[in-house]
C-alpha positions as CSV (number, residue, x, y, z in Angstrom):
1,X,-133.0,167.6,106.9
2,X,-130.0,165.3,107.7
3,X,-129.1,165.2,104.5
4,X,-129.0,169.0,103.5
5,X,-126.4,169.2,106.9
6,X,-124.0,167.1,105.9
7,X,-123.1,168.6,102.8
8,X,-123.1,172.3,104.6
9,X,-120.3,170.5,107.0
10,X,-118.6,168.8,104.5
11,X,-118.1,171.9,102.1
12,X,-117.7,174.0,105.3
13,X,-114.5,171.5,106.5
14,X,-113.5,171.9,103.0
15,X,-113.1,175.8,103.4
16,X,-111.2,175.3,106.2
17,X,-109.2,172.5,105.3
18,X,-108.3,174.4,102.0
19,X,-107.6,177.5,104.4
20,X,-105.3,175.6,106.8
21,X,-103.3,173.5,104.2
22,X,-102.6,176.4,102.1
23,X,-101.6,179.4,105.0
24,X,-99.4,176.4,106.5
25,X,-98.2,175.8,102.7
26,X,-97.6,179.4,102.3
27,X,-95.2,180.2,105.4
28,X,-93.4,176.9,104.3
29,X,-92.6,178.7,100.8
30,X,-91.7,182.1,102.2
31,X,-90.1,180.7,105.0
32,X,-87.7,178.7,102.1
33,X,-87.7,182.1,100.4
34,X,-86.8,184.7,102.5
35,X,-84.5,183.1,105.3
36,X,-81.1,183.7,104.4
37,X,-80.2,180.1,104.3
38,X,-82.5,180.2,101.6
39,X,-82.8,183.1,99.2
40,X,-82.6,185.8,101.0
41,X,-85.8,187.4,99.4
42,X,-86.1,190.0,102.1
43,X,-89.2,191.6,100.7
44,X,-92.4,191.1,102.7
45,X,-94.9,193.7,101.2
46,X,-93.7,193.4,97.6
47,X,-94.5,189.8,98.1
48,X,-97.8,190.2,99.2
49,X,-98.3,192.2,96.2
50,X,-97.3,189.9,94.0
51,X,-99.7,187.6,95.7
52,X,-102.7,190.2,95.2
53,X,-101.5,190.6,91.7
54,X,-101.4,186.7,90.4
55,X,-105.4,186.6,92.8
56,X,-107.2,189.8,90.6
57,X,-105.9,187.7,87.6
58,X,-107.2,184.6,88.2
59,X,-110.7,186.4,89.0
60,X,-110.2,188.6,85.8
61,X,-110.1,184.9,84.1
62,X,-112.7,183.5,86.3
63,X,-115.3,186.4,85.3
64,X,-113.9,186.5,81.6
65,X,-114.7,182.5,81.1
66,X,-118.5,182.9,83.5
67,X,-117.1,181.0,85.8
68,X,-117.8,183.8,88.8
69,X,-120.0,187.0,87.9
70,X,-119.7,190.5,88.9
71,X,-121.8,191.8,91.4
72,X,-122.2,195.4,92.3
73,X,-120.3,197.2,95.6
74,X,-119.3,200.6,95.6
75,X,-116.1,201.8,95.1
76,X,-115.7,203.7,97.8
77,X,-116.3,200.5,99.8
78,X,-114.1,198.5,98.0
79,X,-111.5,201.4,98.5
80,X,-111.8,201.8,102.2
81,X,-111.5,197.7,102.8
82,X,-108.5,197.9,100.6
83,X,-107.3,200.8,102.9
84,X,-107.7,198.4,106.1
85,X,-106.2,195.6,104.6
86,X,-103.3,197.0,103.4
87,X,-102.6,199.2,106.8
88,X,-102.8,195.5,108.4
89,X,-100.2,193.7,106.2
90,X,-97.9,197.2,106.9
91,X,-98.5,197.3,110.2
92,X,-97.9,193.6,110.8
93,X,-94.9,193.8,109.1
94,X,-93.3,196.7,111.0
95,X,-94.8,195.1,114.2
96,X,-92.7,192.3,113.6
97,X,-89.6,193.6,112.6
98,X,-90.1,196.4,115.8
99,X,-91.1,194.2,118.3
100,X,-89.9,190.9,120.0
101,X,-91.5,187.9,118.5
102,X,-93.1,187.2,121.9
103,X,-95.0,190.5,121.8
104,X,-95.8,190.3,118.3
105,X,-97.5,186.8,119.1
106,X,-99.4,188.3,122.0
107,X,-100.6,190.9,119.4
108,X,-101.6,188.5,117.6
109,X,-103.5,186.8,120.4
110,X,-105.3,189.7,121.0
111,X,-107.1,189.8,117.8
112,X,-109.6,187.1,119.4
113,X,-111.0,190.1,121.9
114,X,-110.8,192.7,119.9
115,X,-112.9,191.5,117.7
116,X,-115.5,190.4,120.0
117,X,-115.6,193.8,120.8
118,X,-115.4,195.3,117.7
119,X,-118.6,193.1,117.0
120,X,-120.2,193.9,119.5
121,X,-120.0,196.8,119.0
122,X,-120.6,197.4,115.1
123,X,-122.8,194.6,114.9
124,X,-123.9,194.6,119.2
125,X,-123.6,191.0,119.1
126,X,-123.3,189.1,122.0
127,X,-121.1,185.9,122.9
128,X,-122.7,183.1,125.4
129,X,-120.3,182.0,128.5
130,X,-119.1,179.2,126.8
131,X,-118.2,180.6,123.6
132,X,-115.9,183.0,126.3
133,X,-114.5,180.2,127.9
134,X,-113.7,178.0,125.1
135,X,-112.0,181.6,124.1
136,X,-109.8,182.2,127.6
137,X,-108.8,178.4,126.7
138,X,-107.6,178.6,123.2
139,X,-105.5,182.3,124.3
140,X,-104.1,180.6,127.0
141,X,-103.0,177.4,125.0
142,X,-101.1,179.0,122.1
143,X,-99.8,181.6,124.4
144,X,-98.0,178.9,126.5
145,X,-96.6,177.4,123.3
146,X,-95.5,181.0,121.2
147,X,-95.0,183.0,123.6
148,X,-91.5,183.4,124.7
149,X,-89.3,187.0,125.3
150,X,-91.5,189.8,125.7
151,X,-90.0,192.9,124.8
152,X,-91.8,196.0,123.3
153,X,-91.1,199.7,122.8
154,X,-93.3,202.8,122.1
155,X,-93.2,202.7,118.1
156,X,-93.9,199.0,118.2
157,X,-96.6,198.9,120.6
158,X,-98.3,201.7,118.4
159,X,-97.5,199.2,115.1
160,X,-98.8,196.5,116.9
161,X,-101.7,198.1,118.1
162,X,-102.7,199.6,114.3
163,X,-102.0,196.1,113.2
164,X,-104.5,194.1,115.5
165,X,-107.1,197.2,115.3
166,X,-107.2,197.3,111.4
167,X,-106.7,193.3,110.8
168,X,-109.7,192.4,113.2
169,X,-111.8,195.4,111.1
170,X,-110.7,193.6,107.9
171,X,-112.0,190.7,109.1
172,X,-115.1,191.9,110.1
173,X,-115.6,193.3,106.8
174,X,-115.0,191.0,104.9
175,X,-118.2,188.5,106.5
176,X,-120.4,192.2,106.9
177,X,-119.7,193.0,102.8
178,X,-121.1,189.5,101.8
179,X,-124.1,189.5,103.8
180,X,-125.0,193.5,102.8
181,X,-124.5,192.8,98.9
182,X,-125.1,189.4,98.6
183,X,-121.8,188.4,97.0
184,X,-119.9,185.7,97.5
185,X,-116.3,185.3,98.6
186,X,-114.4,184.6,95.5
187,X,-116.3,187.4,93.6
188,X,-115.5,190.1,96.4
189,X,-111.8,189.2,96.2
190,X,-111.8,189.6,92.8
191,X,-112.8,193.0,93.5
192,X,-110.7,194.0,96.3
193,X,-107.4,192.0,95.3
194,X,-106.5,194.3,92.2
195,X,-106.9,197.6,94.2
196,X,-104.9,196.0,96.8
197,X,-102.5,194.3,94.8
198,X,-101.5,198.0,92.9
199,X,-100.8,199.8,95.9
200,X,-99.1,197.3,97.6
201,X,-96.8,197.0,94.5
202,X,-96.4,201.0,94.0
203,X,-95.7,201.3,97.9
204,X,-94.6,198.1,99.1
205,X,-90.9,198.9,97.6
206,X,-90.8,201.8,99.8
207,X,-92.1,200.1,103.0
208,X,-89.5,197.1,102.2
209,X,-86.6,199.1,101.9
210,X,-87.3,200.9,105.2
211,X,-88.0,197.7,106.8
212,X,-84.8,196.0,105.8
213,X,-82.4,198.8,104.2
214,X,-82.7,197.1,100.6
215,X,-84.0,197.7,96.9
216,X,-86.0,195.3,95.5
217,X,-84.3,196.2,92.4
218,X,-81.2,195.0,93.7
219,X,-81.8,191.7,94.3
220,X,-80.5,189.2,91.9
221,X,-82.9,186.9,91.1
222,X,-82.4,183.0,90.6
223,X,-84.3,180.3,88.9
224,X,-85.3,178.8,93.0
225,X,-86.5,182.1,94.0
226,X,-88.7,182.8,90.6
227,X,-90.1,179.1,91.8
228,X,-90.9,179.9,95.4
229,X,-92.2,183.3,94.7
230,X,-94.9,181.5,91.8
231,X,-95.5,178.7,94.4
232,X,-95.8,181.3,97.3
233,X,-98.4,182.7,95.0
234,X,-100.5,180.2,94.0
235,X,-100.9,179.0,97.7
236,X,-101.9,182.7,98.1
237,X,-104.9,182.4,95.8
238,X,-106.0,179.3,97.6
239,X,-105.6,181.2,100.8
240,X,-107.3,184.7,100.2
241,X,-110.1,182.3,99.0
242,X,-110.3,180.7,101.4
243,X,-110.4,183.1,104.0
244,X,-113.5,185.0,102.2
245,X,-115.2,181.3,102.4
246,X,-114.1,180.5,106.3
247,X,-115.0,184.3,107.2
248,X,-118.4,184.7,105.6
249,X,-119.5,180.7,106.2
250,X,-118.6,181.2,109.8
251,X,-117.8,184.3,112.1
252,X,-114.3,186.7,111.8
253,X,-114.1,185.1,115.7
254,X,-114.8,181.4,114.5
255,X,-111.7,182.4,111.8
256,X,-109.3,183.9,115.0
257,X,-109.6,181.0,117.1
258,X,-109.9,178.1,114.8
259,X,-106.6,179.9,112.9
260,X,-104.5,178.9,115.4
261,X,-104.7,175.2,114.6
262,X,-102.6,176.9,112.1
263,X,-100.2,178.2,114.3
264,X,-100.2,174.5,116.2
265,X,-99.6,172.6,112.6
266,X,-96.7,175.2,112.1
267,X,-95.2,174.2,114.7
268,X,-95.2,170.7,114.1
269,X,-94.1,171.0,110.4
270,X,-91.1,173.0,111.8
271,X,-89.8,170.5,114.3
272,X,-90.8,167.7,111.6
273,X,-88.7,169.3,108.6
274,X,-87.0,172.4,109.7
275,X,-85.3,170.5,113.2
276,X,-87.2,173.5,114.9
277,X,-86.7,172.8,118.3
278,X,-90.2,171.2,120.2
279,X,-90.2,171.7,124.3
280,X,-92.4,170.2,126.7
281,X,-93.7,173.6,127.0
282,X,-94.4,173.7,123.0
283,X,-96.3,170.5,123.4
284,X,-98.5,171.4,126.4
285,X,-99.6,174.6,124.6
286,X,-100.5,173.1,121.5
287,X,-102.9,170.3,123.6
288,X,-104.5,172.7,125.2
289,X,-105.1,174.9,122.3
290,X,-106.9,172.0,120.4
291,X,-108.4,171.2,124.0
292,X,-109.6,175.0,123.6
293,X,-110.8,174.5,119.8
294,X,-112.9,171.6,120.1
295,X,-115.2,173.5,123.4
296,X,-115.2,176.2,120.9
297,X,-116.4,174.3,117.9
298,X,-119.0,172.9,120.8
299,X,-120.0,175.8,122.2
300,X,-120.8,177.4,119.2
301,X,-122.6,174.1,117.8
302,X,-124.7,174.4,121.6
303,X,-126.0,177.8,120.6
304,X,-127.1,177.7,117.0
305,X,-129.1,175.0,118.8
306,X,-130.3,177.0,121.3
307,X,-131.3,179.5,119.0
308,X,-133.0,177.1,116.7
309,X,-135.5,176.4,119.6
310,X,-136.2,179.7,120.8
311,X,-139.4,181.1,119.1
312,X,-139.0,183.8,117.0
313,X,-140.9,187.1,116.0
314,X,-142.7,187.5,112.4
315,X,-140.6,190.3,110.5
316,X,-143.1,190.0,107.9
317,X,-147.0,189.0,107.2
318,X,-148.0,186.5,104.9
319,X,-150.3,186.9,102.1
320,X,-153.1,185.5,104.1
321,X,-152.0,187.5,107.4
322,X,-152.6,190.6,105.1
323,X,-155.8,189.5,103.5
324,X,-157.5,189.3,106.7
325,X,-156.2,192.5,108.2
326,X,-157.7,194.3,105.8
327,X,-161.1,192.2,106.0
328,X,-160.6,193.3,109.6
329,X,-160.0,196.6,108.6
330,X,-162.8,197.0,106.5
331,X,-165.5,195.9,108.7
332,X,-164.5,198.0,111.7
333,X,-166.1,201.4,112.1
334,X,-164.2,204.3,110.9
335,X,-164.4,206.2,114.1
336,X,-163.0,203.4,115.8
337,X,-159.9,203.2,113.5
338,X,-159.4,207.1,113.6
339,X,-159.7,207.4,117.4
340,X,-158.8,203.6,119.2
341,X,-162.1,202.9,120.3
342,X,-165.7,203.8,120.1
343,X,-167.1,206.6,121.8
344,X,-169.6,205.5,124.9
């Protein structure tokens, strides 16, 4: 039994290991790429299509060589996650350039609640107290240490609120898709990443140049930017995959709070090679943000437990269970089948 655990936790901290190193990796490369001290490559939702792009290919490959296989999911399924996943890279984009980046990190806090809800109420599940706690904890922590001018108006709360709505839906979607067809995360990717990755390259111009008054097709590309834009996609194959693992190994909540050790090792990598600036305030947030993660990671741990130990009802009969309800069956009188009970 010990044995069969620690290989679930070892390729579970691989997941997220793989999932933390590479989003970290990947804001690294844009962040080189699009800041104007670097090379300017202004163009968020192209990007992300090129990222969707270079991910159907390396599933087209993977199926192709029988490396991953194909399972079955409707199309109109596959369509209408692709619909939510797209409004939520749109809508995160506009959010951000609309908004403050204080409000656009509370909008990004929020995802943590709203997705309890959400769960509970597609999937009615329920959270224990300390699950909520170790939640409050976590919000609080990387609110003290992103959070910073709050300033919102009417068309970017709207954005914002689309964006955290349709991103914690995504999310959810992703873990509920697995466990309803049975497939695995690289395999639904490679399903959803080439529907995505067309309209986000078809429509993702468009959405660019109203975000930032520039054509793509005007941009003159250099020999850097063609290498940050390959190594910006790369680390997004590593990423979307590694979402789909975290996601349908553990919980869309488990994936919200534990992200934000993201946020904290961002953070840190900025202040160690961008000369970001690291307050007292920074530093508080971030402790109790881990503080917040590890109750979490407990907490959960405390109620798989708890669950373990509780009995459980049958949802099926055995063989033998069967067998002797129909010897039961067989020897009773027929009028007492038909009508409860014998007649006195």
């Amino acid at each position: 039994m010990e044995s069969e655990k620690r290989p679930s936790m070892v390729s579970d901290m691989g997941a997220w290991a793989m999932n933390v190193i590479s989003s970290v990796g990947i804001i690294m490369a844009n962040k080189q790429l699009m800041a104007n001290s670097g090379y300017a490559f202004s163009f968020a939702t192209t990007l992300t299509g090129f990222h969707f792009a270079v991910t159907a290919l390396v599933g087209l490959v993977s199926n192709a060589t029988g490396f991953s296989a194909s399972k079955y999911v409707p199309l109109w399924e596959l369509l209408w996650f692709s619909i939510v996943a797209n409004t939520s890279i749109t809508c995160m984009n506009f959010s951000l350039m609309l908004n403050s980046v204080g409000f656009y990190q509370i909008s990004k806090l929020s995802m943590i609640p709203v997705v309890c809800v959400l769960e509970w109420i597609i999937h009615n599940k329920n959270y224990s107290k300390r699950v909520k706690l170790a939640v409050i904890v976590v919000v609080i922590g990387v609110g003290v240490c992103t959070v910073t001018d709050v300033k919102v108006n009417a068309k970017g709360f709207i954005c914002a609120c689309l964006a955290v709505l349709s991103t914690s839906l995504q999310q959810i979607t992703i873990g509920s898709l697995q466990k309803k067809y049975s497939i695995g995360s690289f395999e639904l990717l490679s399903k959803t990443a080439p529907i995505q990755a067309l309209s986000l390259l078809v429509f993702g111009p468009f959405i660019d140049y109203y975000l930032n008054g520039k054509l793509i097709t005007n941009y003159k590309m250099s020999s850097g930017a063609i290498f940050f834009i390959l190594l910006s996609c790369t680390l997004a194959v590593f990423c979307n995959v590694s979402q789909y693992l975290c996601i349908g190994r553990f919980s869309a909540v488990s994936f919200q709070v534990l992200g934000h050790m993201k946020t904290v090792c961002v953070l840190t990598l900025g202040w160690l090679l961008f000369d970001s600036e690291l307050t007292f305030k920074n530093i508080l947030g971030m402790l109790l943000a881990v503080v917040g993660m590890i109750i979490y990671s407990w907490a959960v741990e405390v109620d798989k437990q708890s669950t373990k130990t509780l009995p459980h009802a049958k949802n099926s009969l055995t063989e033998e269970e069967i067998r002797l309800l129909k010897e039961g069956v067989e020897n009773t009188p027929v009028k007492d089948v038909e009508l409860g009970g014998s007649k006195g």
